[in-house]
C-alpha positions as CSV (number, residue, x, y, z in Angstrom):
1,X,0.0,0.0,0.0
2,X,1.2,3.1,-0.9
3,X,1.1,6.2,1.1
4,X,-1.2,7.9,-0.4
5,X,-4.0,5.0,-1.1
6,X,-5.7,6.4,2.4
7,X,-6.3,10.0,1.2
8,X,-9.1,9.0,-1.3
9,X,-10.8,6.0,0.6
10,X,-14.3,5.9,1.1
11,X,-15.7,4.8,4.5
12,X,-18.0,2.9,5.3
13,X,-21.5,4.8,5.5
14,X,-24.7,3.9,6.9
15,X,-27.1,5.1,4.0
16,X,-29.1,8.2,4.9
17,X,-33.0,7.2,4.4
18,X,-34.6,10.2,3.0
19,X,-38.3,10.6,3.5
20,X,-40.6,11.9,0.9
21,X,-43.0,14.3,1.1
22,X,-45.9,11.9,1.9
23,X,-44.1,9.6,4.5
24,X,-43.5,13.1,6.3
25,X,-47.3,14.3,6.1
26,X,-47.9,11.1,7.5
27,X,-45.7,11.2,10.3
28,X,-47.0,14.7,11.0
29,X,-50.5,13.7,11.2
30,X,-49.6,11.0,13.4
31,X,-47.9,13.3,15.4
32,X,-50.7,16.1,15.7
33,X,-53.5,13.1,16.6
34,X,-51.3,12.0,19.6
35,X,-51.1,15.4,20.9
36,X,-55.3,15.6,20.5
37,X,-55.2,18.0,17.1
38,X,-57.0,17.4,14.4
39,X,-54.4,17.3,11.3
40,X,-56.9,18.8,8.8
41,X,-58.9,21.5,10.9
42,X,-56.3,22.1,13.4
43,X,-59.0,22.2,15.9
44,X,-59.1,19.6,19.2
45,X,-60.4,16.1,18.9
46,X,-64.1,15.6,20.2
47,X,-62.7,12.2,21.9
48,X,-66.1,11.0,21.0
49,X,-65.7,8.0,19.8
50,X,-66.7,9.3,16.2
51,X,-64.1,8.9,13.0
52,X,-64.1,11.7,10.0
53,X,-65.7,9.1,7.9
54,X,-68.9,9.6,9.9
55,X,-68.7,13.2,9.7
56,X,-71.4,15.2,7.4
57,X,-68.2,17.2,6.6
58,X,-66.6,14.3,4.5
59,X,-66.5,14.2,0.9
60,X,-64.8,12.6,-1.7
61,X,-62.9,14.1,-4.3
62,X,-62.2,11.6,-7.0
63,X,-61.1,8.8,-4.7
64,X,-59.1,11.3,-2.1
65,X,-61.5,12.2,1.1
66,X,-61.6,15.6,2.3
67,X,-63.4,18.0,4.8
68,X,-65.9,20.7,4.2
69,X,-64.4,22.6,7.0
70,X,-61.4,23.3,5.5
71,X,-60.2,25.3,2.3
72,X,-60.4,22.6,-0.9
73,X,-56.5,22.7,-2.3
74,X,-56.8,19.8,-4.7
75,X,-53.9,18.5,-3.0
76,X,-52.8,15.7,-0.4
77,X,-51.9,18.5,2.3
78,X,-56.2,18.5,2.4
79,X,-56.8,14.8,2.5
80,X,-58.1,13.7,5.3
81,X,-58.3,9.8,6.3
82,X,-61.8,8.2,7.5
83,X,-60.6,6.3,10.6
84,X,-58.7,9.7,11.9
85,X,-60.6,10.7,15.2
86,X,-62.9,13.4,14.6
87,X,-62.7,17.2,15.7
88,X,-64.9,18.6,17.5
89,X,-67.1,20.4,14.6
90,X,-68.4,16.8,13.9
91,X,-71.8,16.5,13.1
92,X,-73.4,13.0,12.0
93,X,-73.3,12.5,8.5
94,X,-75.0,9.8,6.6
């Protein structure tokens, strides 16, 4: 081995995982429910009982759900899940 072979080796690197955009929403929604937010209104959970999906609120756009109390964006920033624990604007829906 010369004395120079050392000045260009690589190490050994664990590979960096790099999230995309959606993973990242999703851990942020997560997040927000634990702490008893409601990821799409931003408003408390009713701790009900009740999901969005049986909210008068929910509609579908195409095959994405989202909330009537919220701003439409035609983005997934907007999309709400059905099993996410409702806020407390929920009303019974149909």
């Amino acid at each position: 081995m010369k004395s120079t072979d050392h000045l260009f080796a690589v190490p050994d690197v664990e590979p960096v995982e790099q999230l995309s955009p959606d993973r990242k929403r999703t851990i942020r929604n997560n997040n927000m429910i634990a702490a008893g937010i409601h990821p799409a209104t931003k408003m408390p959970l009713a701790g009900n009982g009740e999901k969005c999906g049986t909210c008068v609120a929910a509609y579908k756009v195409n095959k994405w759900w989202k909330c009537g109390l919220v701003p439409l964006t035609f983005g997934p920033g907007t999309d709400i899940r059905k099993s996410w624990p409702a806020c407390v604007k929920w009303e019974e829906g149909a």
